[in-house]
Structure formats: structure tokens, C-alpha cells
N, C-alpha and C positions, 0 to 999 in steps of 0.2 A: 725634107731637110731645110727648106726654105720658109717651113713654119717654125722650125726650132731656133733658125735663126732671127727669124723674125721676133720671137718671146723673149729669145734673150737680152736683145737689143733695144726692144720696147721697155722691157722690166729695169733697164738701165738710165734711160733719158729722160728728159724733162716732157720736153715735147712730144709726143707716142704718136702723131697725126705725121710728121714729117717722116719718119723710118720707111722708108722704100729700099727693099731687096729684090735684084733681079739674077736673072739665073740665066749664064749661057754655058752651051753644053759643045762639046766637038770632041767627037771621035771618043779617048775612055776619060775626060779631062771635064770639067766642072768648074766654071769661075763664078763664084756670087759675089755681086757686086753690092757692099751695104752704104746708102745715103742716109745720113739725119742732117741736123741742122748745124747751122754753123757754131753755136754755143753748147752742144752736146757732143761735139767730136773729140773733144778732152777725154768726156766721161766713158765714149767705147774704146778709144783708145787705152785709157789708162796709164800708169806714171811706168814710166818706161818701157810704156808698149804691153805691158803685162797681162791690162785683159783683153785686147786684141789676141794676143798670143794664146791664150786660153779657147777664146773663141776658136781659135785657128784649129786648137789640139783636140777639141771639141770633134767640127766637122771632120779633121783627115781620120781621127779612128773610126769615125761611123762610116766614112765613104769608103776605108778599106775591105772592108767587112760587103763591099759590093762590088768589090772589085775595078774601082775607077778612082781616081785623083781627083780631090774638090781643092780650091783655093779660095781665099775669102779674101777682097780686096775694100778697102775705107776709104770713101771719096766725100765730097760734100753734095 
């Protein structure tokens, strides 16, 4: 899951060397946490949140299907 996310978010930015996804895990829960640069956080973002939300809807139907809760968090 951390390489889908990884593509997807590289295939989006400018910069592909900065994208760092980390992954913490506890009990049936799943937070990834995705870093780009500061000039590309518009573009994972997107205009009203949209393609974050995308992303989001992405991981939670894959992680259901394994029985655990993934969340995906956008930091810098």
C-alpha cells in the first residue's frame, strides 16, 4: 500500500526526490503519513481537497478488503 501511494504521489509533483511516505501501524489502524515539498503540496492536495480525498478513497477501500483502517495524513 505504501508503494501505491508512493506512485501516486510521485506521478503528481514536480519534485519525485522529495515524496517521503511513512507508515505507522497500531493495533487494526494504519496512519501514512505523505511529505513532498513545499511547492507541490497544492498539487497532492488539490482544489478543494479533492485529490487528497481521492487518495484517501483510494487507500480506505483497499485497506477494507484487509480488514484494518488506513488514514492518509499531508504534512510538509
Amino acid at each position: 500500500m505504501k508503494e501505491l501511494i508512493e506512485y501516486i504521489v510521485k506521478s503528481l509533483v514536480i519534485d519525485e526526490e522529495s515524496v517521503k511516505v511513512t507508515e505507522t501501524e497500531e493495533n487494526d489502524e494504519i496512519v501514512y503519513h505523505v511529505f513532498v515539498a513545499e511547492d507541490d503540496m497544492g498539487r497532492v492536495i488539490g482544489k478543494s481537497g479533492k485529490v487528497a480525498s481521492s487518495i484517501r478513497a483510494i487507500v480506505k477501500s483497499i485497506s477494507s478488503r484487509q480488514h484494518k483502517k488506513a488514514f492518509v495524513k499531508f504534512g510538509e
